[in-house]
Structures are given as C-alpha cells and as structure tokens.
C-alpha positions as CSV (number, residue, x, y, z in Angstrom):
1,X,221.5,77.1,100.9
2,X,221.4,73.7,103.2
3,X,225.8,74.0,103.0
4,X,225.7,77.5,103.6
5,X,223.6,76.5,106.8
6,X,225.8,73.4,107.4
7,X,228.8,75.8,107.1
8,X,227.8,78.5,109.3
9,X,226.5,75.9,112.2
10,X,230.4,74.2,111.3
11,X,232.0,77.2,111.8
12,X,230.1,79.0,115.2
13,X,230.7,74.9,116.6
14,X,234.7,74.8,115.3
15,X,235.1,78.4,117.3
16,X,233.5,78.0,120.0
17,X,235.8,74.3,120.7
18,X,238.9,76.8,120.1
19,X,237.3,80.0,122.4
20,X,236.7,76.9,125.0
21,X,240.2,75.5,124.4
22,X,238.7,72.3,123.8
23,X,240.8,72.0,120.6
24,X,243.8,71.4,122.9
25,X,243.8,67.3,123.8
26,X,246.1,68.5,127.0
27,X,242.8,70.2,128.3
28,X,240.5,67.3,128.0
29,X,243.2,64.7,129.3
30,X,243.4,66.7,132.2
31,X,239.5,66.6,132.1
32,X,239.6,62.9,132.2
33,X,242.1,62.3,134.8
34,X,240.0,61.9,137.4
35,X,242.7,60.5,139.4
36,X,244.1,64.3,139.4
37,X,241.5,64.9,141.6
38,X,242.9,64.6,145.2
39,X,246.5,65.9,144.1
40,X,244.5,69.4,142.1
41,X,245.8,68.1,139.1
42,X,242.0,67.6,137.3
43,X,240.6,70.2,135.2
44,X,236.8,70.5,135.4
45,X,236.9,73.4,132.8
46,X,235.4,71.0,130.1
47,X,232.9,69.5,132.4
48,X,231.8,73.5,132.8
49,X,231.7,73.9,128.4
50,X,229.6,70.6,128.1
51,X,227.2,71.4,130.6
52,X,227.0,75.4,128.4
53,X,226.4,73.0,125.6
54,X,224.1,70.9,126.8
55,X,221.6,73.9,128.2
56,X,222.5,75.9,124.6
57,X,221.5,73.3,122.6
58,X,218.4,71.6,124.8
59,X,216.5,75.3,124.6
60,X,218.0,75.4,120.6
61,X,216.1,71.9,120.2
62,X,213.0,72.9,121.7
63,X,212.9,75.8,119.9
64,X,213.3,73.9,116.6
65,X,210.8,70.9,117.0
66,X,208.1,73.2,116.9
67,X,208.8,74.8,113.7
68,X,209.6,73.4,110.2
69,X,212.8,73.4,108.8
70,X,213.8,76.6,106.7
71,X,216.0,74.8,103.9
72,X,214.4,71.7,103.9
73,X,210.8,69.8,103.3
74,X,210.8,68.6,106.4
75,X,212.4,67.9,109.3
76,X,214.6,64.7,109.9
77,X,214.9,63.4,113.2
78,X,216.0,60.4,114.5
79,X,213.9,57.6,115.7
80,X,215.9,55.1,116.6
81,X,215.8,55.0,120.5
82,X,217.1,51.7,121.7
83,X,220.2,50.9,122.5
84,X,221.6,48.1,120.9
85,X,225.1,46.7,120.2
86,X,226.3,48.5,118.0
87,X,225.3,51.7,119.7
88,X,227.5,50.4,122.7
89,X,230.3,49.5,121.0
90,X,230.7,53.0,119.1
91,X,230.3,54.3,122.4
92,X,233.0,52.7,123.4
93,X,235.0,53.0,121.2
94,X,234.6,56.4,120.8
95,X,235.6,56.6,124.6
96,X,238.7,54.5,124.2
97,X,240.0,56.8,121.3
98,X,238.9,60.2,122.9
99,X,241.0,59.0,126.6
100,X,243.7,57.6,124.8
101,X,244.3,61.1,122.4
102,X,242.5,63.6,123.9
103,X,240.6,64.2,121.0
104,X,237.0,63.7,119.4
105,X,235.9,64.2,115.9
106,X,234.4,67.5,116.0
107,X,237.8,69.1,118.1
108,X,239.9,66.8,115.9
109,X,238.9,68.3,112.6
110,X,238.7,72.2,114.0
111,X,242.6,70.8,114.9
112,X,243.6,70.2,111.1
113,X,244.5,73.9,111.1
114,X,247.5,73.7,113.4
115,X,248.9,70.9,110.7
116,X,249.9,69.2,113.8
117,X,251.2,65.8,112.6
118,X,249.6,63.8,115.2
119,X,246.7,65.7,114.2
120,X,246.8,64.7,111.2
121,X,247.7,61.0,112.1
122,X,244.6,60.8,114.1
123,X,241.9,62.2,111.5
124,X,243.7,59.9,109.0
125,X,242.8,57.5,111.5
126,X,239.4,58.7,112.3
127,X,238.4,58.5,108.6
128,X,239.8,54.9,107.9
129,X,237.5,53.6,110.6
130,X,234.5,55.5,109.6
131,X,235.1,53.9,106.1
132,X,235.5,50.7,108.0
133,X,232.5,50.9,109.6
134,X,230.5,51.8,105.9
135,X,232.3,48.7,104.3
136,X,231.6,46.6,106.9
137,X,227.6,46.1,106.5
138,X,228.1,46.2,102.8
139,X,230.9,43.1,102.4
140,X,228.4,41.2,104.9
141,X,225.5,41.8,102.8
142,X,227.0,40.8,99.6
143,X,228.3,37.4,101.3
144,X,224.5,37.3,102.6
145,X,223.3,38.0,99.2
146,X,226.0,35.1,97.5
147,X,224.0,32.5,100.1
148,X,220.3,33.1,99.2
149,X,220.8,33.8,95.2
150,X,220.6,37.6,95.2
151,X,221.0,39.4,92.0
152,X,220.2,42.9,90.1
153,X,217.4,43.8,89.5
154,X,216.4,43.6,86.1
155,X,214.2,45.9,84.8
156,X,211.0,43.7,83.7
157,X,211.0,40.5,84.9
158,X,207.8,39.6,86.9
159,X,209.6,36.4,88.4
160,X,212.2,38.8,90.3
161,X,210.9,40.3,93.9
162,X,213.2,43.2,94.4
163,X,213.8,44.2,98.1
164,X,213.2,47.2,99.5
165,X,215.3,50.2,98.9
166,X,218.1,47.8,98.3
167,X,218.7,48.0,94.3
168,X,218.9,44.2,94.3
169,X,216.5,41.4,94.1
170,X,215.7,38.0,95.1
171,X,214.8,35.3,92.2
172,X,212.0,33.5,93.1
173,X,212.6,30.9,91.0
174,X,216.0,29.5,92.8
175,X,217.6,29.3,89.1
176,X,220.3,31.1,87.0
C-alpha cells in the first residue's frame, strides 16, 4: 500500500507541474530572468505556482503532524535543522543546474514522457550525480576504515567492538 500511496502523491505532483506548465524549462527560464524585468520579458507565472504550493502543502503538513501515518508505524520526519556544508553546497548546486536548464528533478522526470533528448541527457545526468553523491561518503569511509584497522564483523569474537549501524567493526587489539 505505501507505493500505491507513493504513486498516487507522484502522479497528482507530475500533473499538476504539467497543468502549471512548469514541465516546460522555457517557462521557468523566463521565471529566472530577472533581468526581463524592465524590458516585460520576466514571467512571474512560476513565482504564482510556488507560492499555490507552498500554502497547499503548509495547511497539508499541519494537517498531517497531528495524526499518525495510515501505511506506516510511524511517522518519519526529519530532524536535521542546521545548515551545514553540505546542505549549501546541494543548494547550490541545485541552483546552478536548475538556471543553467530550466529544469529540476521533480519537472525533469514528469519530462521523460516527451522523450525529449535533452531530457533525457539531463536525467541521465541527474542520476549520475546522485550516484556520485551515494559513492562519495562510502569510498571515504572505506579509505577511513583502511587507516584505523576496520574489518567485518565477525560473528563471535568478544575482542571486536562493532560500530553502530555500520556492519563493520573495530579490533581492539590493533592486530591481524
């Protein structure tokens, strides 16, 4: 039931980009030129969706923390609230690619189905960097994990200290 959920909350967001013509990287270009502003050129059609958005989803949220969840045990909501590095750099990132292209993730995907090639190019794109960004922390921790004698767990050895929800342990004794 959770993808049938997932699904249906994929598929009102994915038509409501296209009803909006947000789908169309044209449209939010000309959002994001604010230089069109003086000569008329500037579009503030998307600044009028995100704002429907926002107000939508701020009563949906309130709405939601009160109650608990229907398809799950309970609810999982973020509580990370600083902002860190990495959090900025995403951002920026993020903003480089979406005023470059005209396109985010969410409009991106709902895009695939005009098989537009640079479309496709982009999600292509998209996906290699979200990969990127899973492989990244992993390849540091194993080079972390070579310099202070990491190893697998094995299963009953009272000289091991496993860490954490890691699957991997630290020997205490310094030896292999």
């Amino acid at each position: 039931m959770p993808i049938f959920a997932s699904f249906v909350c994929g598929l009102v967001f994915g038509c409501g980009l296209t009803v909006s013509s947000m789908i169309q990287p044209a449209k939010v270009l000309g959002f994001l030129d604010i230089f069109g502003i003086r000569s008329g050129a500037w579009d503030p059609s998307l600044g009028v969706v995100m704002a429907a958005g926002l107000a939508v989803a701020s009563i949906g949220y309130a709405l939601v923390r009160r109650r608990s969840p229907l398809f799950e045990k309970k609810g999982l909501w973020p509580t990370k609230k600083d902002i860190d590095q990495s959090l900025l750099f995403g951002a920026l990132l993020f903003g480089i690619g979406w005023g470059l292209v005209g396109l985010c993730p969410g409009p991106a995907v709902a895009n695939l189905a005009t098989l537009s090639l640079p479309v496709i190019i982009f999600v292509i794109a998209m996906a290699l960097g979200m990969l990127a960004h899973d492989l990244w922390p992993a390849r540091a921790a194993v080079r972390a994990a070579d310099d202070i004698n990491i190893l697998k767990c094995p299963p009953s050895n009272t000289s091991i200290t496993p860490l954490p929800n890691s699957g991997i342990c630290y020997d205490d004794r310094k030896t292999f």
